[in-house]
C-alpha positions as CSV (number, residue, x, y, z in Angstrom):
1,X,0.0,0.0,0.0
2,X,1.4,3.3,-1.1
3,X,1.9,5.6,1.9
4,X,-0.4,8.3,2.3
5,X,1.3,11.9,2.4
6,X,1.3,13.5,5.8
7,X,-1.9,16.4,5.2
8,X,-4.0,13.7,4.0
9,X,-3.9,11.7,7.1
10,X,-3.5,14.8,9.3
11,X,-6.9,16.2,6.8
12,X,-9.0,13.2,7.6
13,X,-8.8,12.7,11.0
14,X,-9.7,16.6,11.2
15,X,-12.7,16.1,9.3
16,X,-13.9,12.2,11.1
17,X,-13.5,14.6,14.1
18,X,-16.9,16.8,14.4
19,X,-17.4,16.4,18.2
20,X,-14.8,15.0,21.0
21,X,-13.5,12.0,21.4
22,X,-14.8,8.6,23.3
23,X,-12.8,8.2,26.7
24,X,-10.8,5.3,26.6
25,X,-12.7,4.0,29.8
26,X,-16.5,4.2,27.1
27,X,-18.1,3.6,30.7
28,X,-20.6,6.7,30.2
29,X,-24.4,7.0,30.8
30,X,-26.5,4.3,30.1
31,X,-30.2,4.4,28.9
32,X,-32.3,4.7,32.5
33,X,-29.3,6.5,34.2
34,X,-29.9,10.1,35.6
35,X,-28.4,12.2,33.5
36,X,-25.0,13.8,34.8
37,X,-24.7,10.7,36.3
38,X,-22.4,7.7,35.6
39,X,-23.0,4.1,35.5
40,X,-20.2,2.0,37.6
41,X,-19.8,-0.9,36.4
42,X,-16.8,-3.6,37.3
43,X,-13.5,-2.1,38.7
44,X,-13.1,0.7,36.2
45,X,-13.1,4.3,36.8
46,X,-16.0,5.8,34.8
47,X,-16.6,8.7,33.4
48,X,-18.3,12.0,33.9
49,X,-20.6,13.0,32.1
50,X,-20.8,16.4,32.6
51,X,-17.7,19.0,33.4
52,X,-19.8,21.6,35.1
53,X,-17.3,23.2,38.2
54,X,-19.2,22.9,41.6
55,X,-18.2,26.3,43.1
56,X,-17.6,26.8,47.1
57,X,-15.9,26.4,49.6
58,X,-16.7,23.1,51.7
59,X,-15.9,19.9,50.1
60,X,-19.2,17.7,49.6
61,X,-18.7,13.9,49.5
62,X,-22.2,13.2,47.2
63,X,-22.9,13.3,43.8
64,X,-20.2,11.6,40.8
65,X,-17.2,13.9,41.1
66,X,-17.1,11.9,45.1
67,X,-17.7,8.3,43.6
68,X,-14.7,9.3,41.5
69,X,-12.5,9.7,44.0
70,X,-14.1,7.5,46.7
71,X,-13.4,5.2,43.4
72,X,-10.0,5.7,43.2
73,X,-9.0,5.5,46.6
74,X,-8.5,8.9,47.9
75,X,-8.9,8.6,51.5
76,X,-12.0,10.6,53.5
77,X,-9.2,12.1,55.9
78,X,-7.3,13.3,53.0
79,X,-10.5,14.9,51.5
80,X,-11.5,16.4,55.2
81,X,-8.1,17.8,55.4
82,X,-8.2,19.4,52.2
83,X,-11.5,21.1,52.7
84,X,-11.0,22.8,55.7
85,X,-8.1,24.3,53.9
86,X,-9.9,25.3,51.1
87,X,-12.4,26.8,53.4
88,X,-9.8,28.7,55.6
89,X,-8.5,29.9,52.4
90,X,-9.6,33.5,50.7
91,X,-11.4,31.7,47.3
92,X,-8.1,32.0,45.1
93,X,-8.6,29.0,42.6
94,X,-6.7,27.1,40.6
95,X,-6.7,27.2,36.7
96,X,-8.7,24.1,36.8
97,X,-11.4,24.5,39.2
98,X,-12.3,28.2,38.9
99,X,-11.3,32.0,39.1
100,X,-8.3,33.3,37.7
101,X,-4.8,32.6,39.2
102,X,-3.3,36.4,40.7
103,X,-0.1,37.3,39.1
104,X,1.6,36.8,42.4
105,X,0.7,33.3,42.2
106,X,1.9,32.2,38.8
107,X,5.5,34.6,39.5
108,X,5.7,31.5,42.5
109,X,5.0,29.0,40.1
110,X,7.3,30.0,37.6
111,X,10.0,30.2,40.4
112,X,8.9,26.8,41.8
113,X,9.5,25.5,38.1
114,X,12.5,27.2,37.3
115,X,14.3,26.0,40.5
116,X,13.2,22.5,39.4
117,X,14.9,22.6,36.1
118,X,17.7,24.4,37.4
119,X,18.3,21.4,40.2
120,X,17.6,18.8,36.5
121,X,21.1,20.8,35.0
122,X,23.0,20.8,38.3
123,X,25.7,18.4,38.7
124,X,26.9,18.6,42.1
125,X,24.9,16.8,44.3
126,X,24.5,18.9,47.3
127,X,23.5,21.7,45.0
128,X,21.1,19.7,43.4
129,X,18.9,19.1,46.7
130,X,19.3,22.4,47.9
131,X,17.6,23.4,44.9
132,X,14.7,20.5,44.9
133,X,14.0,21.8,48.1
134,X,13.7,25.3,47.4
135,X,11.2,24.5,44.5
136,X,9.0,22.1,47.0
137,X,8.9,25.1,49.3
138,X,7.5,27.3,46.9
139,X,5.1,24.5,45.3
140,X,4.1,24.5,49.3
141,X,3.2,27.9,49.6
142,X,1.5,28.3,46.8
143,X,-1.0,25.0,47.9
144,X,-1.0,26.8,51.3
145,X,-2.4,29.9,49.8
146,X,-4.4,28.7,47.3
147,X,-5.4,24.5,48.6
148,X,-7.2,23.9,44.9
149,X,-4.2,24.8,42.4
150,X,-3.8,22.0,40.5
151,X,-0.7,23.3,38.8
152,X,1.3,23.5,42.7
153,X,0.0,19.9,43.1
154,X,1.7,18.6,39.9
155,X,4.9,20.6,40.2
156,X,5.1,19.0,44.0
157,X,4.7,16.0,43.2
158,X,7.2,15.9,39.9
159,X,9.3,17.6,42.5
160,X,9.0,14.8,45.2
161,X,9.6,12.5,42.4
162,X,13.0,13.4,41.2
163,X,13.9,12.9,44.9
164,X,12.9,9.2,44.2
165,X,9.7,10.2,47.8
166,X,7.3,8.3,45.3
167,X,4.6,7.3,48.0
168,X,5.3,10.9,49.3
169,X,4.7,12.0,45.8
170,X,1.1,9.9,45.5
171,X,0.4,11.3,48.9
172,X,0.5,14.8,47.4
173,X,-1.5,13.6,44.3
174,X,-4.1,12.3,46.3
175,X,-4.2,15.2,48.4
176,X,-4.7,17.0,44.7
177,X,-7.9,15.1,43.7
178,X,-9.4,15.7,46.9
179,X,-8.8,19.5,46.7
180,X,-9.6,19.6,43.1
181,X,-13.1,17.4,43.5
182,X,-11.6,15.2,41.1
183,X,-12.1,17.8,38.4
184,X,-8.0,18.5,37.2
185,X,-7.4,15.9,35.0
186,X,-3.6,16.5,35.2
187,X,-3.7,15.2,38.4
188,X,-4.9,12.2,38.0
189,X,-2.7,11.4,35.0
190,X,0.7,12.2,37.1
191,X,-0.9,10.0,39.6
192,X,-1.0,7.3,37.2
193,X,1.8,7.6,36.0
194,X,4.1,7.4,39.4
195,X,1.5,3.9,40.0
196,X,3.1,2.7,36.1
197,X,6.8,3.9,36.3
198,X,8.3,2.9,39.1
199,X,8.9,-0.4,41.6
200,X,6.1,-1.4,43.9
201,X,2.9,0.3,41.7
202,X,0.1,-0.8,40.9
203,X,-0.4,-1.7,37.4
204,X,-4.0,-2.1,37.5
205,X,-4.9,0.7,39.4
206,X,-2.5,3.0,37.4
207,X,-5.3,2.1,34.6
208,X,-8.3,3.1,37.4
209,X,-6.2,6.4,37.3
210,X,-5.9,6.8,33.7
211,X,-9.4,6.2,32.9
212,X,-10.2,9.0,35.5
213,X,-8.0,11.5,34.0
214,X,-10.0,10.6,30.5
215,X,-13.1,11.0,32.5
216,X,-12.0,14.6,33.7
217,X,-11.1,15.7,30.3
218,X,-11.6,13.4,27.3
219,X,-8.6,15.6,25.6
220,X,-6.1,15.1,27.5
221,X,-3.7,13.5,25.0
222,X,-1.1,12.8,26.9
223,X,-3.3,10.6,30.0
224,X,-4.3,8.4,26.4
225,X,-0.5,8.0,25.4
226,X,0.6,7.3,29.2
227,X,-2.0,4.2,29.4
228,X,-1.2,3.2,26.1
229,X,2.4,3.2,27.2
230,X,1.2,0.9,30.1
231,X,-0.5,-1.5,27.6
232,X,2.5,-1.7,25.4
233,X,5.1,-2.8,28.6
234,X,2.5,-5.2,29.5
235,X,2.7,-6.8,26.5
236,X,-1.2,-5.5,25.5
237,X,-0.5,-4.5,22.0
238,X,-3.6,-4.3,21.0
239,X,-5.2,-2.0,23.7
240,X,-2.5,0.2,23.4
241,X,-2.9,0.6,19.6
242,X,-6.6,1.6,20.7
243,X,-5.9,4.2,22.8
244,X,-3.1,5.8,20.7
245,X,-6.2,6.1,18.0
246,X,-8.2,7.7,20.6
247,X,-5.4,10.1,21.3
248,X,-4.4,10.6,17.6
249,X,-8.5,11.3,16.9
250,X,-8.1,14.1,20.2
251,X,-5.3,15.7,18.3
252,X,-6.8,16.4,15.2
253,X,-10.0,17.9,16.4
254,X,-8.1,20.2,18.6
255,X,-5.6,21.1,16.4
256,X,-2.9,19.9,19.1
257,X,0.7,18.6,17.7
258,X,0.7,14.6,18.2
259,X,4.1,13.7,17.6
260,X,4.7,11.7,20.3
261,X,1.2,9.8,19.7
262,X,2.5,8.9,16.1
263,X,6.1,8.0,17.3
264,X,4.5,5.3,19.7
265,X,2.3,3.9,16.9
266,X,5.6,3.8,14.5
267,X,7.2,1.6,17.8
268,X,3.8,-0.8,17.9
269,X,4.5,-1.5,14.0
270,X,8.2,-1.9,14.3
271,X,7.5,-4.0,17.4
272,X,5.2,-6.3,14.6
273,X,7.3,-6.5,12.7
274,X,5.9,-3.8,10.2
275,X,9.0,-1.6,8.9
276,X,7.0,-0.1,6.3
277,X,4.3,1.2,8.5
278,X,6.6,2.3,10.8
279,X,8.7,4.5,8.9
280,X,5.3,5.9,7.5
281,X,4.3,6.7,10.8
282,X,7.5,8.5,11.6
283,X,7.1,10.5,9.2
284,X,4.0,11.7,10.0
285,X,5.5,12.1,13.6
286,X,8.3,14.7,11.6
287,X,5.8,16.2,9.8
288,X,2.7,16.6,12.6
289,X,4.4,19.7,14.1
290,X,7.5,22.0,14.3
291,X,10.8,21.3,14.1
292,X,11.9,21.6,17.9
293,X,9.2,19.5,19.1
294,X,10.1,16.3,16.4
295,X,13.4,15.2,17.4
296,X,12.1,12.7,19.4
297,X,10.4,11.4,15.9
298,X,13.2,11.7,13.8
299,X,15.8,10.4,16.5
300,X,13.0,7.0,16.6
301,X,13.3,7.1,13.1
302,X,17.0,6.7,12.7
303,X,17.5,4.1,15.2
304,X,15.2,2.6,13.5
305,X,17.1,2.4,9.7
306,X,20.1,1.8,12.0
307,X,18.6,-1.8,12.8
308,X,17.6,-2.1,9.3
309,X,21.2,-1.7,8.4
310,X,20.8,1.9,7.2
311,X,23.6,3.7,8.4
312,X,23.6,6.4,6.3
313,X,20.2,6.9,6.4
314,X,20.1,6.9,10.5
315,X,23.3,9.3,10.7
316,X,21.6,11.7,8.7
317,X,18.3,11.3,11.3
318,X,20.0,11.9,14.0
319,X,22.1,15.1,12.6
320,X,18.9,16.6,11.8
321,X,17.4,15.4,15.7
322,X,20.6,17.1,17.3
323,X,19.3,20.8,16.8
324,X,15.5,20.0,18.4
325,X,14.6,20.9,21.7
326,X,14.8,17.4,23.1
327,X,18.0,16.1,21.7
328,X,19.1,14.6,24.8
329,X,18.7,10.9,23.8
330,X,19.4,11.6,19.8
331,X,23.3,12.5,21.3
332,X,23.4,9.5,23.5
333,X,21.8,7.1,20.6
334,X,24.2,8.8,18.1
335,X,27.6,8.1,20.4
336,X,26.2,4.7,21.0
337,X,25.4,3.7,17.7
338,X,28.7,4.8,16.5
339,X,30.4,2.4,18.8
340,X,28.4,-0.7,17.3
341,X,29.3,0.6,13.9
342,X,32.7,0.3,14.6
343,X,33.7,4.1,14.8
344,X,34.9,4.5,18.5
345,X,36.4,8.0,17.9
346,X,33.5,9.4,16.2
347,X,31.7,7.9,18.9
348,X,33.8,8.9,21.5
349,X,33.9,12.5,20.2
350,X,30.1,13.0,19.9
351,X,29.5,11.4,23.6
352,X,32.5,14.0,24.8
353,X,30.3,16.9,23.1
354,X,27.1,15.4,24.8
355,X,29.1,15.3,28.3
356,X,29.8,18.9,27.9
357,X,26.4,20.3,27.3
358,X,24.6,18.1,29.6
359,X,26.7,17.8,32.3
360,X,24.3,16.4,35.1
361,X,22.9,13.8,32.5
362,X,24.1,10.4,34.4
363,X,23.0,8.4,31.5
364,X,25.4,10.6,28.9
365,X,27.8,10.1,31.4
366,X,28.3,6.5,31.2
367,X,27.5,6.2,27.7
368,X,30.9,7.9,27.3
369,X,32.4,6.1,30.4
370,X,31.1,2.7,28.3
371,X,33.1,4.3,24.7
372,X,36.7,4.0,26.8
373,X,35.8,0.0,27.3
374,X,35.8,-0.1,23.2
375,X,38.9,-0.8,21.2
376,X,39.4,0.0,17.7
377,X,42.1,-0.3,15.2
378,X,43.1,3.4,16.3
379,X,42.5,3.7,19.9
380,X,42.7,1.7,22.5
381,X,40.4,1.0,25.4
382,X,41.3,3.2,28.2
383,X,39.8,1.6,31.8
384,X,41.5,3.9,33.8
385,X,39.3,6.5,32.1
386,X,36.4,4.7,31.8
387,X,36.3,4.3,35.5
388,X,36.4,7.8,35.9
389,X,33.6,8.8,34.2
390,X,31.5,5.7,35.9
391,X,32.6,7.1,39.2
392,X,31.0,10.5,37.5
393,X,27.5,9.1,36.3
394,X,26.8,7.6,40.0
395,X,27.6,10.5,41.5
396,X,25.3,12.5,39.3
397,X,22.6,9.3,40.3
398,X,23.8,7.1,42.5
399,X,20.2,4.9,41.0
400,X,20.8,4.7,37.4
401,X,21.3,0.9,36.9
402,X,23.2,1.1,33.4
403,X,26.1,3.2,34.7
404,X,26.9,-0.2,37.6
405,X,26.1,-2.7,35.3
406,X,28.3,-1.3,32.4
407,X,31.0,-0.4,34.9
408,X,30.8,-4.1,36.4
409,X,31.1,-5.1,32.6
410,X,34.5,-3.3,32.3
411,X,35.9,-4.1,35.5
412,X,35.4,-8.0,34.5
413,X,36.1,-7.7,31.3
414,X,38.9,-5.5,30.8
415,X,40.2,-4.7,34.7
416,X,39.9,-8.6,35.4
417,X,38.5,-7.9,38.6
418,X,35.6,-10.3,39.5
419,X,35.3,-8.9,43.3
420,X,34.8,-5.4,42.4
421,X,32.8,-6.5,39.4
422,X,30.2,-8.7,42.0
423,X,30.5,-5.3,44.1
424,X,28.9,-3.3,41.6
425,X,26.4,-6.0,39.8
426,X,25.0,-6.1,43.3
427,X,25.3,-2.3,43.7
428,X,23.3,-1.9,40.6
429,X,20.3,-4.7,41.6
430,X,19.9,-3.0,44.9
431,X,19.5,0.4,43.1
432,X,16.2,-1.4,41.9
433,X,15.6,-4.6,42.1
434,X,12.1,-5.7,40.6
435,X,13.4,-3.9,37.4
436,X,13.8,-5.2,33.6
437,X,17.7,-3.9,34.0
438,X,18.0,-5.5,37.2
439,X,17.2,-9.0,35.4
440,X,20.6,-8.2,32.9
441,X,22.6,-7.5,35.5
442,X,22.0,-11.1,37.1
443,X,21.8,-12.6,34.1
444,X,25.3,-11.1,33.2
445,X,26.6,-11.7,37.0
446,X,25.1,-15.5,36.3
447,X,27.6,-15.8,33.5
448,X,30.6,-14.6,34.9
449,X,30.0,-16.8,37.9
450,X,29.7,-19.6,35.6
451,X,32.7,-18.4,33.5
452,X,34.9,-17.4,36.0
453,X,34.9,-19.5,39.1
454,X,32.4,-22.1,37.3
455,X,30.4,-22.0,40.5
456,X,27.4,-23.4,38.7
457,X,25.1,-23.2,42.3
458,X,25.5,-19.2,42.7
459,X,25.0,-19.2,38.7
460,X,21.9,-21.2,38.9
461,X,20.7,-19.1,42.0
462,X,21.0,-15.8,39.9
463,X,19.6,-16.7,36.8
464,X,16.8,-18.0,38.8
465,X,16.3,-14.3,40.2
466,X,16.7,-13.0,36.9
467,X,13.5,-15.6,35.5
468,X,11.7,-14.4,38.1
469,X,11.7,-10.3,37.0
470,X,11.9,-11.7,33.2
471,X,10.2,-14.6,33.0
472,X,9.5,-15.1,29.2
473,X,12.6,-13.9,28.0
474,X,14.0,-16.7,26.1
475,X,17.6,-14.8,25.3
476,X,18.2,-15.2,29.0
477,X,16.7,-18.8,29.1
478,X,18.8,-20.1,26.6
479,X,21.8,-18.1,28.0
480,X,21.4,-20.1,30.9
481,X,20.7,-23.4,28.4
482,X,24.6,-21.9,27.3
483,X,26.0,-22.3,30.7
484,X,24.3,-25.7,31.8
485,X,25.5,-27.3,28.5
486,X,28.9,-25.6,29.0
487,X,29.0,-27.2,32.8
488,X,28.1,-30.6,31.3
489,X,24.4,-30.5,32.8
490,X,22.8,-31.2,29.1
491,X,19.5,-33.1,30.6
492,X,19.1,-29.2,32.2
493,X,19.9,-27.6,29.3
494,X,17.4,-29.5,27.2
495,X,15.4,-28.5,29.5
496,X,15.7,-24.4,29.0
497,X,16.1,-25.0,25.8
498,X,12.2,-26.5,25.3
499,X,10.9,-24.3,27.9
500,X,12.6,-21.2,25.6
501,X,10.8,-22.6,22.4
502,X,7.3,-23.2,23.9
503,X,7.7,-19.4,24.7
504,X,8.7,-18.8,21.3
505,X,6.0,-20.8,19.5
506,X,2.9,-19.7,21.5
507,X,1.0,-17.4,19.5
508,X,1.7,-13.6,19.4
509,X,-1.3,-11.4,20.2
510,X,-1.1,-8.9,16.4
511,X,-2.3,-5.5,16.6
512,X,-4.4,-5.0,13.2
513,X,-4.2,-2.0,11.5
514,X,-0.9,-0.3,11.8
515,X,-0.6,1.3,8.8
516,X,-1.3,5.1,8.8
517,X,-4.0,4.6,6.2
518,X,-6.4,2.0,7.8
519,X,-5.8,4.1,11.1
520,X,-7.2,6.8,9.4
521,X,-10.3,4.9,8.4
522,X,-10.9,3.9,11.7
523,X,-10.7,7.8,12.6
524,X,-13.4,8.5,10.5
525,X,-15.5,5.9,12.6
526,X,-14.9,7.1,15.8
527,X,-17.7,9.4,17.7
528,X,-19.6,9.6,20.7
529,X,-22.7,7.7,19.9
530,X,-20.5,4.8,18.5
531,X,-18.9,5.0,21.5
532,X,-21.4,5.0,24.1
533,X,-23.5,2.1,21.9
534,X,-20.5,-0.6,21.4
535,X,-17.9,-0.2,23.8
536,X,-19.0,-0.7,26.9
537,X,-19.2,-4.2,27.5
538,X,-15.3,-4.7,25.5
539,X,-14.0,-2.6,28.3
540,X,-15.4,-4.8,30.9
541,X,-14.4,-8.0,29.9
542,X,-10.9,-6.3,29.3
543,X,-10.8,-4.9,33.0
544,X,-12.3,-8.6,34.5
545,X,-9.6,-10.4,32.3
546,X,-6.6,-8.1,34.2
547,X,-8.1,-8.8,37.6
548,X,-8.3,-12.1,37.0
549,X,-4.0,-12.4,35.6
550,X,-3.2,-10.4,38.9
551,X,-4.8,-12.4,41.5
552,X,-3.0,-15.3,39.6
553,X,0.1,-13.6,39.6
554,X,-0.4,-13.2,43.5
555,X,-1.0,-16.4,44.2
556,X,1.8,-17.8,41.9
557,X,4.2,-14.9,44.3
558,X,2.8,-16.5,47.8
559,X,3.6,-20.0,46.5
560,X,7.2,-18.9,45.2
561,X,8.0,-17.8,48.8
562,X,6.6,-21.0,50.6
């Protein structure tokens, strides 16, 4: 199929988009329901039907907004809290839930944010957290001044986040929904998100959050693209495909630049297998909005043709992906990919550029500490160095996983030093251990152990913890296959090696549709009465399937530590 040029796609969604678009949640009112009301059904979060602000000062616990958050979890204490400060307060309202914010109150939130950015640049760690905490002070007084800005809830909590205080962080977004009657759909989307990112969430009720933030605002692209990004780490191709329609439909009616949305559709057809679609998306990504905001698009792109062999093609990508606003990544992916093509100083030179204008970025930082453990026919590796700049990412983040295990790599490798390497492979875990990195770095300690002191028990033990974060990965199963048969264990190996093919041949859930024309099509289909008449009962049956995977997943967690 030939691809369709950019405006044509961009043209037809606009036009298939006369109203706004379904929530992803499609739990709205029912025939019989009061209107205004909605209709819970299962676990999901449902959605308003109205938008209507409820002005005032006390906090009422009645009516949908309440079910929302009663819904969601957000404690009674944390909504009686919150409404006795709202009603001590002098009426100044957020953005989101009423009047107009003074200008004394956005020059605070400005400051709050620029401190926060400042503390992102700043290298020195001491520095770093003075300046986190001056921002949380001001996000502070601006929610002790006004208790429903929405905006001083989100910066706090990003704030609280980059201190790695997540549960202090949901605390604060909790806080947020109660003081915002569930009505900033920001809120709830941040919320989510800290529940999806990081170690100990919950998955499922990361989605409960999503849907809410839909609920709140049904164009909000960005809650649509977080779930979606959920769905797709989950291994839910094809509900993430859904909602990245949904989102892509929101950006065309309202005009907004969607990027990102087409970036992640390009990354569901390249993760089918569909090249062509891809790179048709990405183009749409490069073409869907202005320069500065596409370098995550075209820097997609090139690592994209550098897989397919492209080099050429990918160089030229990520030169143009250099001079957008967000080129952070497109110089670390450059450096990197220059290694694996062979070109250490070219690679070493553009991760020495990168180190210089983003000096607090840990994971620049040992990218370039990683280009001294290369050799090529005209340098040599350099460990010496390398160390160096390892010792300079972890200061920078003493949590970033890829800087220990990388380091550990060196020290093995080139230093020779298996106790230091175990050191920092253990370091590394620790940092975060339920992680997808965390399962390489005992995989890769596995192997030395095996290698090195052919202690095939510790080996055995630590590819066992890394099947337990990575279970269906079959490169690590039939790595360990590699080390059984290498010990003389072949019955084991066998073994893996089935166990890694069963995984292999079990059939791949597809995601139909991926190309930028027949997504367009299904554009043109979309709209609230479709909507509200079809999707209900889907949802449902998606949400009862997910309760029913975790409560198996539970159980199969309480029998593993019997």
């Amino acid at each position: 199929m030939a691809p369709a040029a950019p405006m044509t796609i961009r043209g037809a969604a606009l036009r298939a988009c006369a109203g706004p678009p379904p929530s992803a949640a499609r739990g709205h009112l029912r025939s019989g329901s009061r209107r205004g009301v909605p209709c819970p059904r299962g676990n999901a979060v449902h959605s308003i039907a109205t938008h209507r602000r409820v002005p005032g000062p006390r906090l009422v616990d009645r009516g949908p907004t309440a079910a929302l958050l009663v819904a969601t979890g957000v404690t009674k204490s944390a909504r009686a809290d919150l409404a006795t400060a709202r009603a001590s307060s002098s009426g100044d309202a957020s953005g989101s839930s009423g009047g107009p914010l003074g200008a004394d109150t956005d020059l605070r939130l400005y400051r709050a944010r620029k401190k926060c950015r400042d503390g992102d640049r700043e290298r020195a760690k001491d520095r770093k957290r003075s300046l986190y905490k001056q921002s949380e002070e001001l996000f502070r007084g601006v929610i002790a001044s006004s208790p429903r800005n929405g905006r001083a809830y989100v910066g706090l909590a990003k704030v609280l986040e980059r201190q790695h205080k997540i549960e202090l962080a949901k605390k604060v977004c909790e806080d947020a929904c109660a003081a915002t009657k569930g009505e900033n759909a920001h809120v709830w989307q941040v919320w989510g998100s800290l529940e999806a990112r990081h170690a100990g969430g919950d998955r499922q009720r990361a989605r409960q959050l999503f849907d809410a933030a839909i609920a709140a605002d049904k164009t909000l692209i960005s809650a649509y693209h977080s779930w979606a990004m959920l769905e797709q780490r989950d291994g839910n191709a094809a509900k993430a495909r859904q909602l990245l329609v949904k989102a892509l439909a929101t950006a065309e009616h309202e005009a907004r630049p969607a990027s990102h949305v087409y970036v992640a559709l390009a990354r569901l057809a390249e993760g089918e297998g569909d090249v062509s679609a891809a790179r048709k998306w990405y183009k749409l990504g490069v073409a869907s909005g202005n320069f500065r905001d596409c370098g995550p698009a075209l820097t997609a792109w090139a690592i994209l043709e550098a897989k397919q062999g492209n080099e050429g093609v990918s160089r030229d990508l990520f030169q143009k992906s250099l001079k957008g606003a967000k080129s952070r990544f497109a110089w670390l992916s450059l450096g990197t990919w220059e290694l694996r093509w062979g070109n250490v100083d070219q690679g070493r030179e553009v991760l020495r550029e990168a180190c210089e204008l983003f000096p607090a970025d840990a994971a620049i930082a040992q990218g370039y500490a990683n280009a001294f453990t290369k050799s090529s026919e005209s340098c040599e590796a350099d460990m010496d160095h390398a160390r160096d700049l390892f010792e300079r990412a972890v200061e920078v983040d003493d949590k970033h996983q890829h800087a220990y295990h990388n380091w550990a790599m060196g020290e093995w490798l080139l230093a020779k030093d298996v106790d230091r390497a175990r050191e920092l492979f253990q370091q590394g875990i620790w940092s975060g251990p339920t992680s997808a990195q965390a399962a390489k770095s005992f995989s890769s300690w596995a192997h030395m152990e095996a290698v090195e002191d052919r202690n095939i028990e510790l080996s055995r033990s630590l590819y066992s913890c890394a099947a337990r974060l990575k279970p269906r990965s079959t490169k690590l199963i039939l790595n360990w296959a590699k080390d059984e048969r290498a010990y003389g264990d072949s019955v084991r190996a066998n073994e893996l090696e089935r166990l890694a093919g069963s995984i292999l041949a079990e059939p791949r859930q597809g995601v139909s549709k991926l190309s930028p024309s027949e997504v367009a099509a299904e554009i043109d289909s979309l709209s609230i009465e479709t909507a509200l008449a079809e999707g209900v009962e889907e949802f449902i049956e998606f949400i009862e399937k997910w309760n029913k995977y975790y409560k198996q997943r539970r159980r199969t967690a309480a029998a593993n530590t019997l």
